[in-house]
C-alpha positions, 0 to 999 in steps of 0.5 A: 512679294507676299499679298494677303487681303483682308475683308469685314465678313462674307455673308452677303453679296453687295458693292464691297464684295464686288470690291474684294473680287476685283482684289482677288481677281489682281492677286489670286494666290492671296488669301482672304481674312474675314471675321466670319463667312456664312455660306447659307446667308450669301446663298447662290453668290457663294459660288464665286468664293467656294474655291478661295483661300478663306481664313476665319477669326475665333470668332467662330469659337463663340456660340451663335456667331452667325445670329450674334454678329452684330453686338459681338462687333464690340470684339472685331478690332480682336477679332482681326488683331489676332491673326499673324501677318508677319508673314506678308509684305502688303495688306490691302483690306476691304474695310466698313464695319468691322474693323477689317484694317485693324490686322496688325502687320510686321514693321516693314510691311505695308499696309493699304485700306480700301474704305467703303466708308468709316464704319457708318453706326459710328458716326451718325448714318444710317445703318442695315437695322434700325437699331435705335428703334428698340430703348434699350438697345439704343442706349447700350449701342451708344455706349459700345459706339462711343468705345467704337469710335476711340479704337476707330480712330487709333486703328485708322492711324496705324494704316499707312496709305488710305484708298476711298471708294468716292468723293463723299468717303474721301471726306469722311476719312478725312473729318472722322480719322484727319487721314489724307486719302486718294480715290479709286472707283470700284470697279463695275463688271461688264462688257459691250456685247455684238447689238453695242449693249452692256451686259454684266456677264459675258455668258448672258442668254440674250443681249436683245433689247426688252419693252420697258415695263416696270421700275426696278430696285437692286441692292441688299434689302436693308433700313440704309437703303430704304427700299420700303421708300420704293415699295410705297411709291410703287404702291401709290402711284400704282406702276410696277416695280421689281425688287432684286436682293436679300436683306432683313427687310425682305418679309417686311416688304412682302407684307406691305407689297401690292400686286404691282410689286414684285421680290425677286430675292437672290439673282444671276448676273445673266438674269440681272442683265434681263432686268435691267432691259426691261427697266423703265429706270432704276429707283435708287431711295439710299441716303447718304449712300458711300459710293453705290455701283448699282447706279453706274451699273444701271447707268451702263445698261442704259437704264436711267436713275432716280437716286437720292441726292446725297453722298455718291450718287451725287459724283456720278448720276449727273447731267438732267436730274431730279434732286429726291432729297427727302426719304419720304412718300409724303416728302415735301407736305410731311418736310414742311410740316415738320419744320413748321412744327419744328420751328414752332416748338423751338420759338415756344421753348426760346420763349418759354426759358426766357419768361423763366429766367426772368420769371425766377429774377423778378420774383426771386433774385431781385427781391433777394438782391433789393431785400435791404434796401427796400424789403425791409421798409415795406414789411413794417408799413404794411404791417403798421398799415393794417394797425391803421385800417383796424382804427379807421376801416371806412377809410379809402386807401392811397398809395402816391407814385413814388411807392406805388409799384413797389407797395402794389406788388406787397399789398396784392401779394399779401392782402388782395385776391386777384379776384378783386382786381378791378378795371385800369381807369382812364388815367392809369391807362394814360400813364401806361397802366402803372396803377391798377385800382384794387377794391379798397385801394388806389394809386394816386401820382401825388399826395394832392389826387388825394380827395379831402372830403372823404376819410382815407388813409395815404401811404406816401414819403415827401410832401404834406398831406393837405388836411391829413394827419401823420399816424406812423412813419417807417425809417429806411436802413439809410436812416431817413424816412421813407414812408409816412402813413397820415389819414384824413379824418371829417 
């Protein structure tokens, strides 16, 4: 039976390389596919590959692979596409980012993804860069995910038996492909030595237990696995704190590190087990991490964790633990803010689309909605209104309750300034404020408010006016009257 493995890449050394070495470790005659190697880039880890059967893609034809390797993702499904397996019986592929289970195999060949997680840019997880940080890469990396997550999909179907490495993977396989799958644990290298301590290699110089004196943070130097979060509360709280990896991030920490904190860069396995007895305890800042062998590694040494409590670490760092859910120095007084502000900004909006549309249809959608049966009949009292002032201008203006509100609105849109507004009276507030008092008009409830011993002209529609004259009446579109206009004359 012919084996082949296949994996993402090989330029640099973390938990899935750990994987492919436990792989290759089973069938040493495999060869490895990879969409690329950087050797420089893995740097002292390359040694535990130099001698492997390694084939790279055509991705190496293209100009400045090794810097262009992130936006060239876009190809990778080719990239793994183009090799011939019709040779091999089983494909295992270590599979993340870069479509390492997109081979295509012959039909009776069987093919078995080991997945560390659907790719993680993909479906909304943090990722080694913080690439949406820059507008237009945003916008274009959208745009290529979104082609992304289709070939995800159609590739994730044609694999025939998925394998998760936890829990938290097993259901992402399941929400982002509708895939069943069974977990197996990546494997944590290591042995007991004579004193009963772990240690990772065999070889190791000292097995003796070290004083505790520092925390220590190991993983790959990268924005998913927040070790600034580390180098801020060390710098805080003023306690040493050791990093251990490589990673884009690695001149940024160094500018922000202070002098208790310390980057270690690339490390042996013997000098990894030196570390980790000396170790207070592990801080482990990852979000949303997909399985995460340093806790377990570090749980193994003794060493206790403090971890995020979201994805693996939450299958494997139990028993008396703090829950560290946010990814923040400033975590509880930033995350309160932040829902205050938050919550406070949703209410505004909630209220502010609300004032709007109801805004929009009592100024316009009503009126339009009312325009013949109401607008019609108010335009020509005021226009026969304003004939009427023009002959009796002293006069004190009335409107009666049944076209108070109406007429109100008509007459202060068209006539009065709100400047001229003036105090509810006493009544009107009574009368839940319906009638506002303007400078030369009031709302009365009927026509018998209206004084007789002064002159005023009365907008009303039913009754007789007591000492008042009818100048003008206003037909409504059904034909009867609906406004009368009288005035009062000494």
């Amino acid at each position: 039976m012919r084996i082949a493995l296949t994996h993402d890449y090989l330029r640099e050394y973390g938990g899935a390389e750990r994987v492919l070495e436990a792989l290759h470790e089973l069938y040493p005659e495999a060869p490895v596919f990879v969409a690329f190697v950087d050797r420089q880039a893995m740097g002292i880890h390359w040694d535990k590959f130099a001698d492997w059967d390694i084939r790279e893609s055509w991705i190496t034809k293209i100009p400045f692979y090794k810097k262009l390797f992130s936006p060239l993702r876009v190809l990778a499904p080719q990239f793994f596409g183009r090799f011939d397996m019709s040779d091999y019986d089983v494909i295992i592929s270590s599979s993340n980012m870069y479509f390492a289970k997109a081979i295509k195999k012959s039909k009776d060949a069987v093919h078995i993804s080991y997945c560390h997680t659907p790719p993680r840019a993909l479906y909304g997880y943090n990722t080694m860069t913080d690439w949406k940080k820059n507008p237009i890469i945003r916008v274009v990396g959208t745009l290529i995910n979104h082609y992304l997550r289709v070939v995800d999909y159609y590739v994730s179907q044609k694999v025939d038996v998925f394998v998760a490495n936890s829990q938290e993977v097993q259901r992402r396989i399941k929400k982002f492909y509708r895939r069943e799958s069974v977990v197996i644990y990546p494997p944590v290298g290591g042995s007991i030595s004579d004193n009963g301590l772990w240690i990772t290699n065999k070889d190791s110089h000292s097995s003796k237990p070290k004083a505790q004196s520092y925390y220590l943070y190991i993983g790959r130097l990268a924005y998913a696995k927040h070790p600034e979060l580390a180098v801020q509360v060390a710098n805080k709280l003023g306690f040493n704190l050791k990093l251990a990896g490589t990673g884009g991030m690695f001149d940024k920490l160094q500018d922000i590190a202070g002098d208790t904190v310390e980057l270690l860069g690339s490390v042996t396995d013997e000098e990894l087990d030196d570390l980790y007895r000396g170790a207070k305890a592990l801080l482990y800042p990852v979000e949303d991490e997909d399985f995460g062998i340093v806790p377990v590694e570090a749980m193994m040494h003794g060493v206790p964790v403090i971890a995020h409590y979201s994805g693996g670490p939450k299958e494997t760092v139990i028993g008396q633990n703090v829950k560290v859910q946010s990814s923040n120095v400033k975590s509880m007084s930033k995350s309160k803010f932040e829902i205050y502000h938050l919550t406070l900004i949703s209410v505004l909006i909630i209220y502010s689309t609300c004032f709007l549309k109801y805004w929009n249809n009592y100024l316009n959608d009503y009126p339009a909605k009312y325009a013949h049966e109401w607008q019609y009949g108010y335009e020509h009292v005021i226009s026969k209104l304003n004939s009427t002032i023009a002959q009796y201008p002293n006069s004190q203006i009335y409107f009666t309750r049944e076209q108070g509100r109406p007429a109100m609105y008509y007459w202060f849109y068209n006539q009065t300034y709100p400047k001229l507004v003036q105090a509810v009276d006493a009544t009107a507030k009574q009368d839940q404020g319906e009638y506002l008092e303007f400078e030369n008009v009031k709302f009365v409830r009927t026509i018998n408010e209206v004084p007789a011993d002064q002159p005023a002209i009365v907008v009303y529609r039913d009754g007789e006016l007591p000492g008042g004259e009818v100048v003008g009446e206003v037909m409504g579109l059904n034909g009867e009257v609906e406004f009368k206009i009288a005035v009062i004359r000494l």
